[in-house]
VMD Tcl script that draws the C-alpha trace (Angstrom):
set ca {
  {17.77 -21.37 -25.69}
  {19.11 -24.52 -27.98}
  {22.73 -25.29 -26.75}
  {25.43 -25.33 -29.31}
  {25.38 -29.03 -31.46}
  {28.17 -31.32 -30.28}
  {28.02 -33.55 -33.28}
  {27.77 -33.06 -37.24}
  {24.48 -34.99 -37.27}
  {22.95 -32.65 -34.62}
  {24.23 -30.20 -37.38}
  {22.59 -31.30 -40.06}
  {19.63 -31.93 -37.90}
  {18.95 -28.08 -37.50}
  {20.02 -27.12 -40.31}
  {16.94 -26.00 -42.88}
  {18.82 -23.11 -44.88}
  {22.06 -22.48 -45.63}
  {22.18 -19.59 -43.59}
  {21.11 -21.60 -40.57}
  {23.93 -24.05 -41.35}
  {26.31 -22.04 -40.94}
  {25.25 -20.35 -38.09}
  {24.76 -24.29 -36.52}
  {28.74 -25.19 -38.17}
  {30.24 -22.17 -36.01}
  {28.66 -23.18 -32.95}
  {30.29 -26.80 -33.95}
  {33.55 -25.33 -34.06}
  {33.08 -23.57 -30.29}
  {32.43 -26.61 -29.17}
  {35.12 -28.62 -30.90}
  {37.52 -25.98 -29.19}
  {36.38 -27.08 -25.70}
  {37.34 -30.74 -26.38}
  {40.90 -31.81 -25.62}
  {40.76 -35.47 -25.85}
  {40.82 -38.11 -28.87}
  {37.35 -40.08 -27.80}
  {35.44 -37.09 -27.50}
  {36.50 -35.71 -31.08}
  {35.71 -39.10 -32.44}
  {32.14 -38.80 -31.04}
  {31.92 -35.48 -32.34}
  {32.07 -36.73 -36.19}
  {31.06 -40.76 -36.14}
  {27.47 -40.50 -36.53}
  {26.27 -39.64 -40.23}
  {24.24 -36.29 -40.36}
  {20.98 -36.73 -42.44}
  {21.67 -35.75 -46.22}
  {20.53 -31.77 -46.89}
  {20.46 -31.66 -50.53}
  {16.95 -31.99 -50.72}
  {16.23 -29.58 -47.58}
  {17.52 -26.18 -48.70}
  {19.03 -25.34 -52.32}
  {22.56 -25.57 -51.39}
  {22.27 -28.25 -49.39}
  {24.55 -30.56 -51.68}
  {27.17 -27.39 -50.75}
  {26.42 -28.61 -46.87}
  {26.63 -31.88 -47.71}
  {30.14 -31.91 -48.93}
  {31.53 -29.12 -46.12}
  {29.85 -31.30 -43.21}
  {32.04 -34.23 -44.92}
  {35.33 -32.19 -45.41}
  {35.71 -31.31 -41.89}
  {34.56 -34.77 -40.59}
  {37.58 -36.13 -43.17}
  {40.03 -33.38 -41.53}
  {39.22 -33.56 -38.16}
  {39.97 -37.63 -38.41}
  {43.26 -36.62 -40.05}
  {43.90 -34.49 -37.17}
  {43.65 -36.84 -34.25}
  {44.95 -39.87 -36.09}
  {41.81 -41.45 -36.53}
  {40.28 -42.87 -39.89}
  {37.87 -40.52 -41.61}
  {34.05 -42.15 -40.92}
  {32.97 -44.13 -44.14}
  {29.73 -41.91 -43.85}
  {32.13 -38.62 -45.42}
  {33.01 -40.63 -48.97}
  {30.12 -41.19 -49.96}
  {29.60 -39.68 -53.25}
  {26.54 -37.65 -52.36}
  {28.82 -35.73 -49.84}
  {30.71 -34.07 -52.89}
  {29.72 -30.58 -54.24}
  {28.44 -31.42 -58.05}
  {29.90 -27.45 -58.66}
  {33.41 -26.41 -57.60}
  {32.85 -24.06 -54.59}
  {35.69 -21.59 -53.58}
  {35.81 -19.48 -50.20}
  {37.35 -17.04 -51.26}
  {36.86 -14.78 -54.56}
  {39.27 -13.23 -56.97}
  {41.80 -15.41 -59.54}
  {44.75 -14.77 -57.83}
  {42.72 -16.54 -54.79}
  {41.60 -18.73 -56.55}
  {44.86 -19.76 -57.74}
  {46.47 -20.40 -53.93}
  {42.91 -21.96 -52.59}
  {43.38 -24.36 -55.35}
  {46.91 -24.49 -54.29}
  {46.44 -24.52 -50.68}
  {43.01 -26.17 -49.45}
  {43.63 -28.95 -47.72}
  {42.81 -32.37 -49.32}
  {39.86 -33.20 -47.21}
  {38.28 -30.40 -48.79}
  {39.40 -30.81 -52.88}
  {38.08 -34.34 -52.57}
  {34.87 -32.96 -51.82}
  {35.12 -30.43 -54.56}
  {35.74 -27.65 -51.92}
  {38.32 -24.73 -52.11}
  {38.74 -23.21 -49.34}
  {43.07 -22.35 -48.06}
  {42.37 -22.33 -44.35}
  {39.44 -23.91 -43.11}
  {38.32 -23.04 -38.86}
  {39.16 -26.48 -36.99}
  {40.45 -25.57 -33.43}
  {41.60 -28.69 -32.44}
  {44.05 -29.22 -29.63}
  {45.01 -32.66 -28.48}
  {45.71 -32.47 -24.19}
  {48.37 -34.83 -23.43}
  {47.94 -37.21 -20.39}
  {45.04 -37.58 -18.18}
  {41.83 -36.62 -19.24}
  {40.62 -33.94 -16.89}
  {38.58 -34.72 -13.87}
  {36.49 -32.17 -12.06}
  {37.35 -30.44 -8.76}
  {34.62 -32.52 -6.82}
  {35.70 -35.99 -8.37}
  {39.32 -35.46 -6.87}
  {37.78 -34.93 -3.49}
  {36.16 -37.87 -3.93}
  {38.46 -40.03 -4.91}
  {40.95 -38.70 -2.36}
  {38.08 -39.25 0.26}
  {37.92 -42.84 -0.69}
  {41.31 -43.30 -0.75}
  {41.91 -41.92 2.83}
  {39.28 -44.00 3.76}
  {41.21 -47.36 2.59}
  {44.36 -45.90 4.27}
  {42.46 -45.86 7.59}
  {41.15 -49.42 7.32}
  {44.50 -50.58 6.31}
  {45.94 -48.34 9.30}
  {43.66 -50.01 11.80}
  {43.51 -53.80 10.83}
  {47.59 -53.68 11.18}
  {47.34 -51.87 14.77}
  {44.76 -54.35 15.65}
  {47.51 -57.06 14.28}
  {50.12 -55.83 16.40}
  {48.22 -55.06 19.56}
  {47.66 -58.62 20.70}
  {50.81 -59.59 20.17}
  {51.92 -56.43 22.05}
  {49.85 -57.18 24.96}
  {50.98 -60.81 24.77}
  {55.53 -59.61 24.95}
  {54.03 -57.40 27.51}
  {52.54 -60.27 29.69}
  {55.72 -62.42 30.26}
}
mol new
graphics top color blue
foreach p $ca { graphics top sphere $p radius 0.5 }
foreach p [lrange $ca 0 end-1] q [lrange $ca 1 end] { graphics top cylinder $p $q radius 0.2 }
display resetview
């Protein structure tokens, strides 16, 4: 079993319908949900995913959506969008709406972010689960213990070089 993609380029790299690219964009999103910190994100949208337009049929359509959420995802966290998502082969040549209906219409072109209408993309709430962790980054169970290992271990040396300090000039008070 493949594991999910962790970048846009591994995306685009098994993507060879547009069927399959969706299916390989959700799995994106999963795993953009697991990350919590700013470098990680970054790595998940810095590389530039191979062009599909001349894959599939609407591969121009992937193209411009892999771009979009690269752009947003960069607005996000703070970051610069990668120059990879404006280049002009990552807009849609055809407007391309997510949702159907005119009233729809209407609010998508009203309310779809502008990562997305740059790209010729309508779509009012595109999936990006992204949560910024404040702090730390997180650090496994078994790197605490090590770390706390180590440091007990300094503690102890310290501990004993400073008894072995004062014990000669213990003995030596002692002597008079």
């Amino acid at each position: 079993m493949q594991t999910r993609p962790h970048t846009l380029a591994e995306v685009a790299d098994r993507a060879d319908s547009l069927e399959r690219f969706g299916r390989e964009l959700a799995d994106w999103l999963h795993t953009v949900r697991t990350l919590t910190s700013r470098p990680a994100l970054t790595r998940a949208i810095e590389s530039a995913p191979r062009l599909l337009a001349d894959r599939f049929p609407e591969g121009s359509l992937a193209d411009a959506t892999l771009a979009a959420y690269a752009d947003l995802l960069a607005r996000r966290i703070g970051i610069p969008a990668p120059s990879w998502s404006f280049e002009y082969t990552r807009i849609s040549p055809e407007p391309w709406f997510a949702v159907d209906g005119p009233r729809a219409r209407l609010l998508a072109l009203r309310d779809t972010p502008p990562a997305f209408k740059r790209r010729n993309l309508f779509n009012p709430a595109p999936d990006l689960p992204v949560r910024l962790r404040r702090g730390r980054p997180r650090v496994s169970a078994e790197t605490k213990r090590a770390n706390n290992a180590a440091r007990q271990r300094r503690f102890q040396q310290k501990r004993n070089a400073l008894l072995k300090s004062l014990l000669p000039a213990a003995h030596h008070q002692t002597s008079r």
